[in-house]
Legacy VTK file of the C-alpha trace (Angstrom):
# vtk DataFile Version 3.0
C-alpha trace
ASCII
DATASET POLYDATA
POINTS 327 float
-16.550 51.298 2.989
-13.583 51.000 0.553
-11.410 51.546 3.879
-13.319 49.159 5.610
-12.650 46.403 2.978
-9.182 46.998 2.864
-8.461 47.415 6.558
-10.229 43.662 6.506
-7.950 42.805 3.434
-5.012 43.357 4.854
-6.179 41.822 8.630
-7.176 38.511 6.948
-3.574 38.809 5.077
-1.844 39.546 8.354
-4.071 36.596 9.689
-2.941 33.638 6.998
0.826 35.003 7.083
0.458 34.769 10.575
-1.033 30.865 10.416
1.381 29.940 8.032
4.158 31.048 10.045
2.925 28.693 13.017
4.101 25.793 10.721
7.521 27.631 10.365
8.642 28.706 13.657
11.024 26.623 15.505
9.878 24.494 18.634
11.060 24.337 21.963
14.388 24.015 22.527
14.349 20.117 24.030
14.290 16.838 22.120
10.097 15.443 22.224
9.198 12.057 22.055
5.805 11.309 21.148
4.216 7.680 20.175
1.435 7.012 18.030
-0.569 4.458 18.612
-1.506 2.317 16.265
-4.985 3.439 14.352
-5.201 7.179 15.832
-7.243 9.222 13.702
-5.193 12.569 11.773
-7.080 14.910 14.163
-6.137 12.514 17.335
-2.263 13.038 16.263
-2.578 16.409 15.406
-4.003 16.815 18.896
-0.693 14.627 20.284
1.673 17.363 18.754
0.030 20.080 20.311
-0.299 19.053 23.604
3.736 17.902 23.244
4.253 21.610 22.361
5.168 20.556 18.470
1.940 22.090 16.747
0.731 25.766 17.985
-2.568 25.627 15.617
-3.494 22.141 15.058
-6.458 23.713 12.618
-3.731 25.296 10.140
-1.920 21.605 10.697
-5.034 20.478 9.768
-5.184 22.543 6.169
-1.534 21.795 5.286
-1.898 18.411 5.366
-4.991 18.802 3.170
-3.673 20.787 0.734
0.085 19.371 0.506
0.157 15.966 2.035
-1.333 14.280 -1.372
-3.603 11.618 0.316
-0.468 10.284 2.481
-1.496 9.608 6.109
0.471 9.959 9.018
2.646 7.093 10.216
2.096 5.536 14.042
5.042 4.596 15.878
7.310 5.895 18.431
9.404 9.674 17.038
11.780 11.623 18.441
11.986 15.363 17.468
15.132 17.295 18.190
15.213 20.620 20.075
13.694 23.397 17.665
12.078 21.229 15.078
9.665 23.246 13.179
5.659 22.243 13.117
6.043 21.318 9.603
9.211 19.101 9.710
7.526 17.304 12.423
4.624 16.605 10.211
6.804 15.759 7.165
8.458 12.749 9.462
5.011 11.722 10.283
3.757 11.441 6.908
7.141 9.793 5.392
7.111 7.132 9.036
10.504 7.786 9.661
9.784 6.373 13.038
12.642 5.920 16.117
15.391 3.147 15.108
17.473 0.700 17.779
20.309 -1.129 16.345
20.842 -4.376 18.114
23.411 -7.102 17.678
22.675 -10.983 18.786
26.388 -12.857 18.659
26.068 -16.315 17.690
26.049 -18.544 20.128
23.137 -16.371 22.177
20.257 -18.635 23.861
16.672 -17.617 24.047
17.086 -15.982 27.691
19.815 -14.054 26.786
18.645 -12.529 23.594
15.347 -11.845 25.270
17.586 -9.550 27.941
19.729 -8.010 24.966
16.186 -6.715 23.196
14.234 -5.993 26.234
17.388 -3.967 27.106
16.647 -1.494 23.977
13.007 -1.800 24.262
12.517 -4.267 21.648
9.627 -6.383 24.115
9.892 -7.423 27.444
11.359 -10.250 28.864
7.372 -11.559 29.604
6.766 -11.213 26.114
9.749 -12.610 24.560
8.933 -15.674 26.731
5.866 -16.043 24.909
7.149 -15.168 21.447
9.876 -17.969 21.434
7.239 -20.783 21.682
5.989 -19.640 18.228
7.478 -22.844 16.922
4.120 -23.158 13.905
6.814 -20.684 11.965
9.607 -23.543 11.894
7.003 -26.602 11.384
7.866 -27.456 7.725
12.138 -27.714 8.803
11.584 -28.877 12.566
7.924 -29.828 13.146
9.371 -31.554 16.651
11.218 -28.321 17.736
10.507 -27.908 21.515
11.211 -23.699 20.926
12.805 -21.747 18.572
15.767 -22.141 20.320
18.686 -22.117 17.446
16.092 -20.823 15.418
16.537 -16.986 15.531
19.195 -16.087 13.746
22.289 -14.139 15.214
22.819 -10.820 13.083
22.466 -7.559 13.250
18.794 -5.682 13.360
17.383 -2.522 13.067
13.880 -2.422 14.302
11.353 0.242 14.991
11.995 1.561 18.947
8.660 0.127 20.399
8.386 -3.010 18.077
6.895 -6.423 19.871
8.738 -9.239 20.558
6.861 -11.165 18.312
7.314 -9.048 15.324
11.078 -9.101 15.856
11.370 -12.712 16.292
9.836 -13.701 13.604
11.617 -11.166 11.322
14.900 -13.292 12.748
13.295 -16.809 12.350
12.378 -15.746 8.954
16.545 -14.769 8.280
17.285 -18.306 9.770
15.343 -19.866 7.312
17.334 -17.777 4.538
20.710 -18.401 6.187
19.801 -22.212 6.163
17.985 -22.958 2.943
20.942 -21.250 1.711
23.902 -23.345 3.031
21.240 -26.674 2.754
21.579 -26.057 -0.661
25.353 -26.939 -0.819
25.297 -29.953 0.262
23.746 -33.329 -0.883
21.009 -35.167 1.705
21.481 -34.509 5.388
23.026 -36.904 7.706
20.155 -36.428 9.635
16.956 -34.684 10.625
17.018 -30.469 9.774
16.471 -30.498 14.155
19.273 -33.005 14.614
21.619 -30.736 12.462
20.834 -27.345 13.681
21.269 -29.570 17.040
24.384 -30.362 16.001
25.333 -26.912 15.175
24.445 -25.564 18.795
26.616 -27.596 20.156
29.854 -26.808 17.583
29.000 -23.237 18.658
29.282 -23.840 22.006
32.581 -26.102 21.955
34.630 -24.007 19.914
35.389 -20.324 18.236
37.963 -21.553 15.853
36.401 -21.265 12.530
38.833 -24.146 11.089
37.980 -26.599 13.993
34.167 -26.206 13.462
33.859 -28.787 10.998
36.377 -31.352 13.137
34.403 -30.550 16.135
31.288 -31.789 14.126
32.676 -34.668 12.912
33.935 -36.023 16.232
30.178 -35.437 17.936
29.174 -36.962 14.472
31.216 -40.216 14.920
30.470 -40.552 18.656
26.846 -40.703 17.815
27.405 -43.075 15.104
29.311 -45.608 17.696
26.500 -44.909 20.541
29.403 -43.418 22.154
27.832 -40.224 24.913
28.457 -37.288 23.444
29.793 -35.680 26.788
29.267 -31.983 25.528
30.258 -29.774 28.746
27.935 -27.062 27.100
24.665 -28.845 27.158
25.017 -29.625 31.041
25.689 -25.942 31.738
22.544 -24.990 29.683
20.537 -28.004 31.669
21.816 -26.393 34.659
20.397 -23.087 33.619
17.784 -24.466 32.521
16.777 -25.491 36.156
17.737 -22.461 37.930
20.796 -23.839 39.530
24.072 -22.636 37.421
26.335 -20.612 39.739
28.989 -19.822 36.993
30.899 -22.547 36.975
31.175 -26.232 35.929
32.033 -28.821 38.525
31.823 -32.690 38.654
29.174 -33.423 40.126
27.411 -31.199 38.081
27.842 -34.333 35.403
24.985 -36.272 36.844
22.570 -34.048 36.793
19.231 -35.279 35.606
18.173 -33.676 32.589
17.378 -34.824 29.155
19.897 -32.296 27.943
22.813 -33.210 29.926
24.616 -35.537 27.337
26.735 -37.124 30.038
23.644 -38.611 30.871
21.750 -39.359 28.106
23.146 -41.065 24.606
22.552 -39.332 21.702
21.951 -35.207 20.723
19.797 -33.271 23.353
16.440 -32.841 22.456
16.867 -29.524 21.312
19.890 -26.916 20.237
21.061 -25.085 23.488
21.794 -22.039 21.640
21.696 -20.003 18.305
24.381 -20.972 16.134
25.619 -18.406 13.423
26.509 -19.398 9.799
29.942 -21.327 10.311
28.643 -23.439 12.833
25.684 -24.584 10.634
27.905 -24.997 8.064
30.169 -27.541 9.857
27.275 -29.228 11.196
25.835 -29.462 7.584
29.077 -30.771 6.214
31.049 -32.454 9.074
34.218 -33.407 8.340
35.051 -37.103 7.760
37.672 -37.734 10.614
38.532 -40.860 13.302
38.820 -38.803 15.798
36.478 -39.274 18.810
37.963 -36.682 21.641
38.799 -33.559 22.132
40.134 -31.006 24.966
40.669 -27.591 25.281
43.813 -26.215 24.820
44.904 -23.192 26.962
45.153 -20.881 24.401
42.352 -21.779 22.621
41.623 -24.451 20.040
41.439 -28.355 21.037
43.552 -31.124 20.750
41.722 -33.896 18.890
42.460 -37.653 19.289
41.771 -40.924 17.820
41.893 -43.205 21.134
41.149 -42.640 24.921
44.599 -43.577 25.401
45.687 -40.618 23.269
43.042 -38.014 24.824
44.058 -39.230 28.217
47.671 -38.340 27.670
46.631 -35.270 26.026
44.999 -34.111 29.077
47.738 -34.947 31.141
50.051 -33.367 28.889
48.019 -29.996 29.015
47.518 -30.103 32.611
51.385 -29.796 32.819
51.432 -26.911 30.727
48.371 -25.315 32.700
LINES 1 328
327 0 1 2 3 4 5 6 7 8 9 10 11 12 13 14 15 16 17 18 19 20 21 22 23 24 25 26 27 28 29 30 31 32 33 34 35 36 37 38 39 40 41 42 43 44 45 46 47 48 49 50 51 52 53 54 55 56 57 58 59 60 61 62 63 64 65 66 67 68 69 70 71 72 73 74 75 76 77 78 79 80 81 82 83 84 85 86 87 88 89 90 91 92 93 94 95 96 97 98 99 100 101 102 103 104 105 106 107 108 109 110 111 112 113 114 115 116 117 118 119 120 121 122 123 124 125 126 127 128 129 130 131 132 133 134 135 136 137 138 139 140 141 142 143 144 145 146 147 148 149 150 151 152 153 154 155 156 157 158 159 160 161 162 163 164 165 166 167 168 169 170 171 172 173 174 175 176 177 178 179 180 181 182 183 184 185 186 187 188 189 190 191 192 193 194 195 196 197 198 199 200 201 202 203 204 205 206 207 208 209 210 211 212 213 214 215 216 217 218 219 220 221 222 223 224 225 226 227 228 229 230 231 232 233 234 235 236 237 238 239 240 241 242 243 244 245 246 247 248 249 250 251 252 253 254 255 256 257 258 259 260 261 262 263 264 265 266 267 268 269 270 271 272 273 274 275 276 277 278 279 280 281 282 283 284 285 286 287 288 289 290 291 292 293 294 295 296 297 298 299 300 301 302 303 304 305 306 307 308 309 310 311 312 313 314 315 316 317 318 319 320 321 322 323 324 325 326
């Protein structure tokens, strides 16, 4: 009997060394990815592992987390394990959520349809879903309660999201750093020429125009005075956006394209477009926040880069000419 009771002794021993070694022993030799949905129960992602090859005995799984995971749960979202990774180092990234990061970068000056393609391109939404998110204007009603889309409104920067996370989460996160980025730089200046929409407007369109930090706030005031004289603004930018827009920009600007009828073709219309036409970064809100106080009226694009800025036509016609030699 006494043999009998050891023999078992030392077969349960061999049995719980053997269990605990499950959580110990390397996996296979291939990175795993495995997603979690949202609201799985503990035994539903234990399950997950196992059939992904990461968990041998989910039941042993099942009495370490019970006995060392100290009432944490196990995260959802999307993981990748690396080639080997042991049973319990999976389930220690589970219960700290140290879920599957992208890094994305949005330059200023990015519209709506092309940040959409930069995210969906690293899985951050689709392009269908980003379509939707963008018309989430309620989260921009107490600046720009007549904003036609959040266009301007997301905030160029650089993210880290959660591989897997919605298009609506991430857009709000960067409407919600707009609204940082602009109650900040409101706050340096006295009361705004004009509407919060009219300036981040504004902004767009200095974003657009120029890349020369030092001209931004030049660039502003000319648009600035033109709208102050009922002057048309005559923004090349905002036709090329109408013309996107509509489906019908090839790549490049040509006269005709001028007379297009849209409400955000300025060469059109008098006055700012009825929206921004892009998503202008810091500098350019800055400038349109703070124009400078200038005469000039025109500018034109030099060569190699910047503008020359005039007072008269007389003076911007001769500049053109003058830079059409040198061209």
């Amino acid at each position: 009997m006494r043999r009998l009771v050891a023999a078992g002794a030392v077969a349960a021993l061999i049995a719980v060394l053997a269990a605990g070694w499950s959580l110990w022993r390397p996996g296979p030799g291939r990175t795993i990815t495995v997603e979690i949905p949202q609201g799985a129960s503990g035994g539903a992602i234990l399950e997950m592992l196992h059939q992904k090859g990461l968990l041998p005995v989910p039941l042993v799984a099942r009495i370490y987390l019970l006995v060392g995971a100290h009432g944490r749960r196990l995260h959802y979202g999307r993981y990748h394990f690396g080639p080997h990774t042991r049973p319990v180092e999976a389930l220690q990234v589970l219960l700290e959520g140290r879920v599957a990061m992208v890094r994305v970068t949005i330059v200023e000056g990015s519209t709506l349809s092309e940040i959409a393609a930069r995210m969906s391109a690293v899985g951050i939404g689709t392009p269908a879903t980003w379509h939707n998110a963008v018309h989430h204007v309620a989260w921009i009603a107490g600046l720009a309660p007549q904003a036609p889309s959040l266009e301007g409104f997301l905030f160029p920067d650089t993210y880290q999201f959660a591989e897997g996370t919605r298009a609506l989460t991430a857009a709000h996160v960067m409407t919600q750093r707009f609204l940082r980025v602009w109650h900040a730089e409101a706050s340096r200046v006295g009361a705004l020429w004009g509407s919060p929409l009219a300036v981040v407007t504004l902004a767009s369109l200095v974003e657009a125009e120029t890349g020369v930090p030092e001209e931004r706030p030049i660039v502003a005031g000319v648009f600035l005075n033109r709208l102050r004289r009922g002057m048309l603004l005559q923004c090349d930018p905002t036709v090329v956006y109408a013309l996107k827009r509509r489906g019908v920009w090839h790549g490049r600007l040509r006269h005709a394209d001028l007379a297009v009828d849209d409400p955000y073709n300025t060469y059109r219309y008098p006055g700012l477009p009825p929206g921004p036409i892009d998503c202008p970064g810091r500098s350019a809100l800055r400038a349109a926040l703070a124009p400078a106080h200038t005469r000039y009226l025109y500018f034109v694009a030099k060569p190699g880069g910047g503008h020359v800025f005039s007072v008269t036509l007389r003076e911007h016609n001769r500049a053109i000419a003058r830079l059409r030699r040198l061209r």
